[in-house]
N, C-alpha and C positions, 0 to 999 in steps of 0.2 A: 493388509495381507497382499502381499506382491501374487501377480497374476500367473500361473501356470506356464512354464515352458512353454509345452506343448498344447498348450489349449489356444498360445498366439498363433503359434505356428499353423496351426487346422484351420485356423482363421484368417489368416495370408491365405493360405492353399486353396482354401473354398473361396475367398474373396478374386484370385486369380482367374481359377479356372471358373467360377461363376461368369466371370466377365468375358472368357473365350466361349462358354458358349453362349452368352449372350448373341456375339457376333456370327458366331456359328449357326444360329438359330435363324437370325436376319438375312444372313445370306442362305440358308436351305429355303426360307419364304420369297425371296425377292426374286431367284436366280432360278431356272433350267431351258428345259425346252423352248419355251415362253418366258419371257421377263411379265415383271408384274409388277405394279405399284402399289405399296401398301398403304399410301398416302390416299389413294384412289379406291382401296379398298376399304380403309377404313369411313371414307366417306359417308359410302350408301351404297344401293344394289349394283350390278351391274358384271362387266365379265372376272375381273380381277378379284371383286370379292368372290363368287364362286369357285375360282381358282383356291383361291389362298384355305375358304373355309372346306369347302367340296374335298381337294386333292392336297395340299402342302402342310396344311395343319394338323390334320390325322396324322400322314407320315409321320413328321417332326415330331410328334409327338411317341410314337410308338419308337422311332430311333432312339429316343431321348431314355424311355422305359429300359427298351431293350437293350440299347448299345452300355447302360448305366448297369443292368442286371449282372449281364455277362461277363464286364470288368471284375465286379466284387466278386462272382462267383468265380473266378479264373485268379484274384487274387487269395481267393479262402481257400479253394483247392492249393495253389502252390503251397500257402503258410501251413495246410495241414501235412500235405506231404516233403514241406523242407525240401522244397525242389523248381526253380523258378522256369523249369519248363513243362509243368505241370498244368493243364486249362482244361473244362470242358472239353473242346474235341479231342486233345490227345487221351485222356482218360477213358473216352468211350462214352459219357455222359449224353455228349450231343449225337452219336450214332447209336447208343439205347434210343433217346428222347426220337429221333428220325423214325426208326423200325416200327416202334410204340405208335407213333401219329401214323405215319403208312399202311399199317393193320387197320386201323380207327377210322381211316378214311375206303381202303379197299371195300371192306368189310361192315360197314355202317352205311352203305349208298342208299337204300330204301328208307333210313328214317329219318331224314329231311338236312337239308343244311342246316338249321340252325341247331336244333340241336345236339349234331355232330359237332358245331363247332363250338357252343357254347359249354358244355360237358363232357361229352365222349375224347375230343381231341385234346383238347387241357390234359386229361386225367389218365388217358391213353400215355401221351407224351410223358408225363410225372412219372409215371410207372416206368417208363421204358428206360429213363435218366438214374431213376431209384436201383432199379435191377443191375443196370452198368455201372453203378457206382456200389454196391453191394459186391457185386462180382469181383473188381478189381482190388475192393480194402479188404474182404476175405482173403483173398491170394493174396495180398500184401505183406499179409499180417502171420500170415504162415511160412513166409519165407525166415530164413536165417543171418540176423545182425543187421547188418546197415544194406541188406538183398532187397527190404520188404520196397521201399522207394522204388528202386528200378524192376523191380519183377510188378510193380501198380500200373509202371508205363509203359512198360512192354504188355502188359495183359491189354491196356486200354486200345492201344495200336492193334492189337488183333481183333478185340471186340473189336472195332471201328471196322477193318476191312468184311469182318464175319456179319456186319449190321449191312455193310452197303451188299455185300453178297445175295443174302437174304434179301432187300430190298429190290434187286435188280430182279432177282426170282418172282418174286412176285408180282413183280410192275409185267413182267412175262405174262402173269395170268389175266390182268386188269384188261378192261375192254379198253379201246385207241383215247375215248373221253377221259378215264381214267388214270391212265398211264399218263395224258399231257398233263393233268392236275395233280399230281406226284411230283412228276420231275418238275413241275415250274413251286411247288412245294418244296421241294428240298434243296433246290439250288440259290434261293435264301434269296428274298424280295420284300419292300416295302412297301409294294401296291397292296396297299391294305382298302382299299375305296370301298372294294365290294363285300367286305366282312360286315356283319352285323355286329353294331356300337358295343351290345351287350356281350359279346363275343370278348372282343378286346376291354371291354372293362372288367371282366373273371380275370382273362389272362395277366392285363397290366397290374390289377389286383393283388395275386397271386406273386408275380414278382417286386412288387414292391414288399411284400409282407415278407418273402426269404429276405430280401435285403435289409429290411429293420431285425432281423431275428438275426444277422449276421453282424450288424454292427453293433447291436447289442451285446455279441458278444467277443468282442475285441478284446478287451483285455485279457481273457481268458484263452484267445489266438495267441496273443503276443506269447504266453507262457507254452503254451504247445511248439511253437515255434523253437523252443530250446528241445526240445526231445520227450516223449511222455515219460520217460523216467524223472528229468527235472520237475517237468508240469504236478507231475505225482507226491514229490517231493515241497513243492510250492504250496499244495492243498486243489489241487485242479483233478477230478475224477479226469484223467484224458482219453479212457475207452468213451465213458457217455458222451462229453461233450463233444468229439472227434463226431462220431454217430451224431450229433443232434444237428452239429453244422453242416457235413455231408449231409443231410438230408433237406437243411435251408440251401443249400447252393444247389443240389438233385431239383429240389420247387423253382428257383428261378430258370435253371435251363433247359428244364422240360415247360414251363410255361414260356419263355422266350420263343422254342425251336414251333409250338404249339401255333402261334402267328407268324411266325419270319421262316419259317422254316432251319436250314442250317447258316449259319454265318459265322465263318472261324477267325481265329486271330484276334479278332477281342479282347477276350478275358485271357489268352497270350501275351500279346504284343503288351497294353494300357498297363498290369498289372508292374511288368517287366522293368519298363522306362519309367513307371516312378517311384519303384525300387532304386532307380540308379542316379535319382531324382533328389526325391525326400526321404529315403532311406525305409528301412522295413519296419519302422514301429507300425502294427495294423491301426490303432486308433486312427493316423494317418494316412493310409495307404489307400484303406476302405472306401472312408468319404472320398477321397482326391481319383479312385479306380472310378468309383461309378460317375463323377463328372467329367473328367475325362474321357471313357467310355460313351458316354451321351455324343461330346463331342467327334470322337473319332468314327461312332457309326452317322450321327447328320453329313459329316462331311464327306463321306464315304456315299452316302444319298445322294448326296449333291453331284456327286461327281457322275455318277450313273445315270442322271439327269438332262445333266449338260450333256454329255455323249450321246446323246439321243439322235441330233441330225447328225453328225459324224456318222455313227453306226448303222441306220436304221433302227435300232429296235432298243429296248431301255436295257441297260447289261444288269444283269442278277446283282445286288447289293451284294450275296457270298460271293461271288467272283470278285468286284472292287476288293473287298477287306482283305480278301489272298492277296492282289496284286501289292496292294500297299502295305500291308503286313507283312508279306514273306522277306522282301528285300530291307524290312526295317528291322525285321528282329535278326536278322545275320548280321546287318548292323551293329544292333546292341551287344549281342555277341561277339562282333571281330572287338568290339571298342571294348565291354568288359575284358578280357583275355587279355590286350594289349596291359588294361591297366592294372590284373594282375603281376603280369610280367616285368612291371615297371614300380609295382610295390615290392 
């Protein structure tokens, strides 16, 4: 029996991008403020291995989670709403997930960090991604004909401005200690040092588990992706399944925003470019979003890193993925359109 098309193909693409972040991985450990040697780390004690184990391995690690979550969730939202500028933060997913954690945190101060961050915030953030993502497929789905798309992304855009509103409101109320632990919260970082391990293993947990329940169910994307009246027609329930996916991609970016706080352009940008890549079969798109995504948030670390003596001070990880994100998806944009124009 000759081997599956598409089964070589997933395997070039993972075998590719496996190897980018390999290198990706080596340089977020070896390279920032401080150089380090991993040669010297792997040795035995001393300053490089605390560096590497202490400070660069956690990160790398939680980018690798995160930046991998937020790809496939930014890839499943677009495929359900048949809209490749569909993501997390435009939908309002990641400014529910912000408001949800900023309640959780305002408002939970007396019952200790840990278990704020080990429960309350997780579940706080899931809810608030759940609600903004309930909100905009409601209004979606009551608009008229080919409306319900654009009336999901214009609803998410307002939830987003109505979440940070709200949030500035209340950061108003929060005493000075509070308010700086918000905004260095939400302006999306990977100094994860002083999280408690248990903490980040619920949350990466938690995202990993949306992401197998999302690729699990690929095939049955790929049929949504022609419209729910085909998908219905195919044998695919596409109100439940639509629901069950929205609510694994609501789990990954309410447990992403839960530790990194916001970081946008991700599950945008990754999803987008390899669409234009390896084309929109999701069997494909899936796997090759969340390694790519690993990659483009480590590198996106890294860079915030190195800017350190430049700057003074480490730049938000969300700020880097704007910067390099915004000028790469108008990008992808002017380039699609061109090649519109020329088909």
């Amino acid at each position: 029996m000759r081997p599956d098309p598409t089964s070589r193909r997933l395997a070039a693409v993972v075998l590719v991008l496996t190897a980018l972040l390999g290198v990706a991985a080596w340089a977020h450990l070896s390279f920032g403020a401080e150089g380090i040697s991993l040669v010297a780390a792997w040795a035995g004690p001393g300053v490089d291995r605390d560096i590497l184990l202490g400070l660069r391995l956690p990160r790398l690690i939680v980018a690798g989670i995160v930046g991998g979550g937020l790809a496939a969730a930014g890839a499943a939202f677009q495929v359900l709403l048949r809209n490749p500028l569909a993501d997390p933060f435009i939908l309002g997913v990641s400014g529910g997930a912000a408001l949800g954690g900023t309640l959780a945190l305002l408002f939970t101060a007396g019952l200790g960090a840990a278990l704020v961050g080990m429960t309350l915030l997780p579940a706080a953030s899931f809810a608030g991604a759940l609600a903004a993502m309930a909100l905009t497929g409601w209004l979606g789905r009551r608009a008229p004909g080919r409306d319900g798309a654009t009336v999901t992304l214009l609803t998410g855009v307002v939830l987003n401005t109505f979440a940070s509103a709200v949030i500035l409101f209340l950061k108003s109320l929060a005493d000075p200690r509070q308010a700086q632990e918000i905004l260095l919260w939400l302006m999306g970082s990977l100094a994860v040092e002083g999280l408690d391990r248990a903490v980040l293993a619920v949350a990466g947990g938690l995202i990993l588990v949306g992401m197998l329940l999302l690729h699990r169910r690929a095939p049955e994307l790929n049929l949504l992706a022609l419209g729910p009246e085909e998908a219905l027609q195919l044998g695919v329930d596409a109100p439940r399944v639509a629901r069950q996916l929205s609510l694994a991609a609501s789990l990954v970016v309410g447990a992403a925003v839960s530790v990194t706080g916001l970081v946008g352009f991700v599950g945008l940008v990754v999803p987008h470019l390899l669409r234009l890549l390896i084309g929109p079969d999701v069997r494909l798109l899936l796997p090759a979003s969340a390694l790519l995504g690993a990659v483009f948030l480590t590198l996106a670390d890294l860079l915030s890193r190195v800017l350190f003596p430049a700057l003074g001070s480490e730049a938000p990880v969300g700020a880097v993925t704007a910067f390099l994100g915004g000028p790469l998806f108008l990008w992808l944009l002017y380039r699609r359109h061109r090649q519109e124009e020329q088909g």
